[in-house]
C-alpha positions, -999 to +999 in steps of 0.1 A: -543-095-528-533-131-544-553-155-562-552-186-541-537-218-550-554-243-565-559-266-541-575-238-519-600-231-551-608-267-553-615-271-517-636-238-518-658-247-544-664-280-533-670-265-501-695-243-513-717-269-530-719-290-501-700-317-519-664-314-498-661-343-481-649-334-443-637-369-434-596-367-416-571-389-426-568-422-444-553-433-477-545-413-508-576-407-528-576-402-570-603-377-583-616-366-615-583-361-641-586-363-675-582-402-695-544-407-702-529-386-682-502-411-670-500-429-703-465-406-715-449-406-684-454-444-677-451-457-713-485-464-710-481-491-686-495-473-656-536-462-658-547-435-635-584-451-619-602-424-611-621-437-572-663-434-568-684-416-543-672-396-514-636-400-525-637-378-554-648-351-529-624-354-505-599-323-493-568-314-517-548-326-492-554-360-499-550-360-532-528-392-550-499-379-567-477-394-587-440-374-584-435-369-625-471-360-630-490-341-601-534-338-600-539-320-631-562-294-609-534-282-591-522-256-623-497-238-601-484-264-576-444-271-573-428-295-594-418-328-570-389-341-592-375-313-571-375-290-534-392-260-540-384-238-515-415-208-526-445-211-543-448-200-579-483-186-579-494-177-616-519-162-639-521-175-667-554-188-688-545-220-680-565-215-650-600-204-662-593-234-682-597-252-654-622-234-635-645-231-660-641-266-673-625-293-650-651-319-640-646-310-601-660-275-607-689-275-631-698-304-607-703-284-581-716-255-599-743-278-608-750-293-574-750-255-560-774-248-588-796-273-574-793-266-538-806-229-548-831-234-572-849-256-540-844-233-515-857-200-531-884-192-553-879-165-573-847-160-596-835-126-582-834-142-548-817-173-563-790-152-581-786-130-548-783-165-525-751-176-549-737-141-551-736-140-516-727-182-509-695-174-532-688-140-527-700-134-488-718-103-497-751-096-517-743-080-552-744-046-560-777-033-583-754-035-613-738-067-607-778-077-598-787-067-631-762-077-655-763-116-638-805-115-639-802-106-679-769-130-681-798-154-665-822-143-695-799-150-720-789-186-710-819-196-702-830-183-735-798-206-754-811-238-732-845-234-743-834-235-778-810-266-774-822-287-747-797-311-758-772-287-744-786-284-710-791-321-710-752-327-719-742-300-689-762-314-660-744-355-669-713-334-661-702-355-626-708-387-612-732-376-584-769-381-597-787-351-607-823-343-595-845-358-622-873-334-613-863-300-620-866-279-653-830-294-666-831-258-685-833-238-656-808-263-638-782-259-669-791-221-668-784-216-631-752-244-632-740-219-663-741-185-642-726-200-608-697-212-626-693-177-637-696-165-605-671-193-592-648-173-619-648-140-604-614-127-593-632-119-557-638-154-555-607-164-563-586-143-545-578-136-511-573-104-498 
């Protein structure tokens, strides 16, 4: 077993959302990377402009890089001042940094949230739907328990600081859906980035 390089957990999460954009070749596209990120490396002559719409949700693979500083998503990818003949694949908490708070993956926590909360009614059919969209298997009565009072519990911290819940759902450019609880939405965005987070998510056997 081997966590999977970033590139693959970006593509899988986007993937899972419905947001991945499945659109073949074409130019470079620049997504979501955090303001000033070229700024050292270019003496702050050179801006990174982030594109709109379907480009920010395009495949990895299509990804603009710059050779002295690569996508900052890609935590583990080679160094391209020089050849790199194999990968070194890491574990280090610089990615659950990522994963738990890049702009590409609450994103589509978020949109996943949505997609769920529509298409089942009840919230232990809603947690069991995004164990098994993530995970490819329904969770165990534990794991089914300790996510429906994880569910409790964030609900319970929305409820008390809407403001919250309102500041999580602007995360991403895609619109969200005006008409839902935004407390349940921030609740349910909150516990599928968990389960995003999971090791059997991100790593392949």
């Amino acid at each position: 077993r081997y966590r999977m390089p970033s590139w693959m957990i970006r593509d899988a999460a986007l993937a899972a959302s419905g947001l991945l954009s499945r659109d073949v070749g074409g130019p470079p596209v620049k997504p979501y990377q955090p303001d000033g990120i070229w700024a050292e490396a270019t003496f702050g002559k050179i801006k990174y402009r982030m594109d709109q719409g379907d480009k920010l949700y395009r495949r990895s693979l299509y990804s603009y890089w710059r050779r002295i500083v690569g996508p900052t998503v890609f935590f583990d990818a080679a160094k391209r001042q020089t050849c790199e003949v194999k990968p070194n694949l890491t574990n280090t908490p610089l990615h659950a940094l990522t994963t738990l708070n890049d702009v590409t993956f609450i994103e589509a926590a978020r949109v996943l949230a949505e997609r769920i909360i529509l298409r089942q009614n009840a919230d232990r059919d809603r947690i069991v739907d995004a164990f098994l969209t993530l995970t490819s298997r329904e969770p165990e009565p534990n794991e089914l328990a300790l996510l429906q009072t994880r569910l409790s519990s964030t609900l319970e911290h929305f409820r008390s600081d809407p403001k919250a819940a309102e500041s999580l759902l602007s995360v991403g450019q895609l619109p969200r859906n005006e008409s839902m609880d935004p407390v349940r939405h921030a609740a349910y965005t909150t516990i599928i980035n968990t389960l995003m987070n999971l090791d059997e998510v991100l790593v392949k056997p």
